[in-house]
N, C-alpha and C positions, 0 to 999 in steps of 0.2 A: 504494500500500500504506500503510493506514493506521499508527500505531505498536504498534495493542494488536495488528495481522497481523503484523507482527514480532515478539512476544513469543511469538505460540501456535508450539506446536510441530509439527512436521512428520512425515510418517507415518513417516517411517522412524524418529524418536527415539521414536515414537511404539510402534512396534514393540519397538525395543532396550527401553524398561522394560518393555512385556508379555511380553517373554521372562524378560527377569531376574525379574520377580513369580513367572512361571508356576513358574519352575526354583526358586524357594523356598517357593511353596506345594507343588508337587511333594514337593522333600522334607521336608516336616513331615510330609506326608501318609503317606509312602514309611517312614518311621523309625516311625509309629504303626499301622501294617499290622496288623501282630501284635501290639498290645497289647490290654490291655482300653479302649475305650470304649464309652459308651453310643450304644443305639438306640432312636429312639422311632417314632412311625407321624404321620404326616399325613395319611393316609388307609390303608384297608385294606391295599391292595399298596405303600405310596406311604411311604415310610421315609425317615429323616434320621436321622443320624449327629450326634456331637458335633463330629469332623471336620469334616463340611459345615462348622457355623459357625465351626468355628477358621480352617478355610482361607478361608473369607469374608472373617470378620475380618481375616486378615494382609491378605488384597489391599485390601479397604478403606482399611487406615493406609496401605499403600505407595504407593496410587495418592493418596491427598491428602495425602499427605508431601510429594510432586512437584506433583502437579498440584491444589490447595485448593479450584481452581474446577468441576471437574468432576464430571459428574452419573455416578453409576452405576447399572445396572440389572441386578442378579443372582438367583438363585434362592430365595433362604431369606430374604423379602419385605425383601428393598433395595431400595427407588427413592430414592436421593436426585437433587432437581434441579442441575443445574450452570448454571454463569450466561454462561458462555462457548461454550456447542451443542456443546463438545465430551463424550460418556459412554460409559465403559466399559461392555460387555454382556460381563456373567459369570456363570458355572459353577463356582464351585468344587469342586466332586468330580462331572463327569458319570459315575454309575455305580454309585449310591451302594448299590443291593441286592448290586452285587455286593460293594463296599467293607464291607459290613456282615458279609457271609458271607468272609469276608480271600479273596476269588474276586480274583485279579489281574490285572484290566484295570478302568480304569477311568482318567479324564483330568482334565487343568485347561482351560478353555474362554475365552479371551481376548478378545474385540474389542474397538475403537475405532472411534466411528462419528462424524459432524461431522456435526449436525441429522439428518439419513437416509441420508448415505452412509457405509458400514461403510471406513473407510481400510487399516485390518491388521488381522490376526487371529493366534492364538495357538494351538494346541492341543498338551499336553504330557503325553504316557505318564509317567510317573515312573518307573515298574518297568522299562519296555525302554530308556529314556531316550535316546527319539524326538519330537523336540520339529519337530511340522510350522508352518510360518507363510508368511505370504502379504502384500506392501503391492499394493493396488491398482494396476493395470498393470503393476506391475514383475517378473510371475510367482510361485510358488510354490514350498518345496523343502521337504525334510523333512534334519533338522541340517546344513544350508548348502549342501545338494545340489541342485541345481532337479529338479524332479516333473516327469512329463506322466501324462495319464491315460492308458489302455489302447487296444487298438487292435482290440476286440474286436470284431465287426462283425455277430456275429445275436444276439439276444436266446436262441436253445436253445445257445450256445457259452459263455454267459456266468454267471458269480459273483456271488451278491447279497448284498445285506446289507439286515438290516428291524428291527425292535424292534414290541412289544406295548404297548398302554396301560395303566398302572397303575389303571384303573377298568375293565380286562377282564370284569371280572365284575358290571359292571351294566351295562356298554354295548353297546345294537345296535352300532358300529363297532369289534368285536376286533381287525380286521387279519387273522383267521383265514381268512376267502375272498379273501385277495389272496394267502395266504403259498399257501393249496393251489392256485392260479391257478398264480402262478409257479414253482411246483416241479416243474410238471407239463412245463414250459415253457423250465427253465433244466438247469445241469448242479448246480447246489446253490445253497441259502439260507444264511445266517450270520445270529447272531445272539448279538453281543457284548457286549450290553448296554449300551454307551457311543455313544449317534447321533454326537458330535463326533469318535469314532476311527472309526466308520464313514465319514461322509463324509472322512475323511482318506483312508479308504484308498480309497474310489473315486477321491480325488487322486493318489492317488501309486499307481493301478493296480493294485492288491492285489485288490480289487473293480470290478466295470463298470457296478455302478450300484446304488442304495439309495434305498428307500422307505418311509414313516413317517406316524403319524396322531399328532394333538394333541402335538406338540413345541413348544416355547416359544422366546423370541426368544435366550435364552442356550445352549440346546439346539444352535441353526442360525447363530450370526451369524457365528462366526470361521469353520467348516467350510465355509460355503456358499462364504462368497468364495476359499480357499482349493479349492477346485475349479473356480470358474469363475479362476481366474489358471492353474491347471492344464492348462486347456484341455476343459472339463467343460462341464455346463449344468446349472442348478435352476432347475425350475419346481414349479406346482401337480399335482397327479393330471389336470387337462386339458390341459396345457403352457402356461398362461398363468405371468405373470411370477409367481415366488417370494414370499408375503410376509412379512415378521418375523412372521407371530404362528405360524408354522409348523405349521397346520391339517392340513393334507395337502403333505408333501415328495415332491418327488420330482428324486433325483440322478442322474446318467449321466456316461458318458464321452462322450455324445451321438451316438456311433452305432448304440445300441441303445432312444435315447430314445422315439422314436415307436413302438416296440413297444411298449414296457412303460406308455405310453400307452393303448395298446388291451387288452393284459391289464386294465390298472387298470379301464377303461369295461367291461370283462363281469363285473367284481364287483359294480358297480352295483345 
C-alpha cells in the first residue's frame, strides 16, 4: 500500500459524508417546499428549479471542503474532473416537476464511485425522512435497518414502478406501450416521479420491480447498487449488464426478472 492509499478514504467514511451532505441538502430543500422560488424550462417538459442549483451548490462546497481532489458528476451540467479517480454522481432534487408543483416526493441522489466502481450510495426522502444507503458488499438498509427485496415470484402478483421521458412529446420511445404491456400483466403500475425513490423501493420491497427509458448516470448510480446489495438485479431491457448512461433500466427483485424481460421484447 502505497502512502497516497493510505490517505484516500474508504467506503464506509465515504458513505458517513454522503449521508451527512444528503440530510443537509434534504433540509434546505425541505424548509423551501413552500416558498416562492423560481422555475425555469430546459426543455418543454424538462424544468429546473432554483433549488436544483442551491442544492447543487451546497453538495459541491461540502464535498471539496472534504475531499478538494475529487471529480463530481451531477445534473445541472457539473463535471468537474478529480485527480485522485475518486467522483461523486449526483442528483440534487431527483423530482424536480414535482418539486416545482410543492407535489411531495421527491429525493437527494448520492454516489461515490472509484474510476467505474460505484463504492456507496445515498438516496434521501427529506419529507418522510427515509434516508436508504448501501456500501458495496456490505448490504443495504433504509435508516440503519438492513432491506431485502421482495419475495414476489410471478410477474401478474406483482407492483411496478416506471416514469415517462421529458421529451414525450417528440419521441417514438414514450414508455407508453411498455406501461399498457405491463398493466395488463401486473396487479398495478406507480409512478412517483423520483426513479432514485423508485429503485429504493424495489430495495426495500415496496415494489418488485421498475423500468425506465433515457435516465442519466445520476438518475441510477446510488439506486442501482442499493438494490443489487438488497438482493435485486439491474440490467438493460435485454438483461445484459446495466450501464451508467441509463438508456433503458430495468430493476427487479429478480424473480420476476425474466418476465418482464419478455413483456419488454413484445413492445419492440
Amino acid at each position: 500500500m502505497t502512502p497516497l492509499d493510505k490517505q484516500q478514504p474508504g467506503p464506509s467514511d465515504l458513505l458517513e459524508d454522503a449521508i451527512r451532505i444528503s440530510r443537509l441538502t434534504g433540509q434546505l430543500l425541505k424548509d423551501r417546499l413552500l416558498t416562492d422560488f423560481s422555475v425555469d424550462h430546459k426543455g418543454e417538459l424538462d424544468l429546473v428549479t432554483e433549488m436544483d442549483r442551491a442544492a447543487q451548490d451546497l453538495i459541491r462546497k461540502e464535498v471539496h471542503l472534504k475531499y478538494p481532489h475529487h471529480g463530481i458528476l451531477a445534473e445541472e451540467d457539473l463535471d468537474i474532473k478529480g485527480s485522485q479517480g475518486f467522483w461523486w454522481i449526483v442528483d440534487p432534487l431527483d423530482g424536480t416537476t414535482n418539486y416545482a408543483h410543492r407535489f411531495p416526493v421527491f429525493s437527494i441522489s448520492i454516489a461515490v464511485a472509484h474510476e467505474q466502481d460505484v463504492l456507496c450510495g445515498v438516496v434521501y426522502n427529506p419529507v418522510s425522512e427515509e434516508l436508504f444507503s448501501a456500501v458495496r458488499g456490505q448490504g443495504a438498509s433504509l435508516n440503519a435497518l438492513p432491506i431485502r427485496v421482495s419475495s414476489t415470484q410471478q410477474l401478474d402478483d406483482s407492483l411496478l414502478g416506471t416514469g415517462f421521458p421529458y421529451n414525450i412529446r417528440h419521441t417514438a420511445e414514450t414508455n407508453l406501450d411498455h406501461f399498457s404491456n405491463f398493466a395488463l400483466r401486473t396487479q398495478g403500475i406507480r409512478r412517483c416521479g423520483s426513479a432514485a425513490l423508485d429503485l429504493c423501493f424495489v430495495a426495500s420491497g415496496r415494489l418488485d420491480g421498475f423500468w425506465e427509458l433515457n435516465l442519466q448516470p445520476w438518475d441510477i448510480a446510488a439506486g442501482a447498487l442499493i438494490i443489487r446489495e438488497a438482493g435485486g438485479v439491474t440490467t438493460d431491457f435485454e438483461g445484459r449488464e446495466l450501464k451508467m448512461d441509463g438508456s433503458k433500466v430495468l430493476a427487479s427483485n429478480g424473480r420476476i426478472h425474466r418476465e418482464m424481460v419478455e413483456v419488454l421484447k413484445t413492445s419492440v
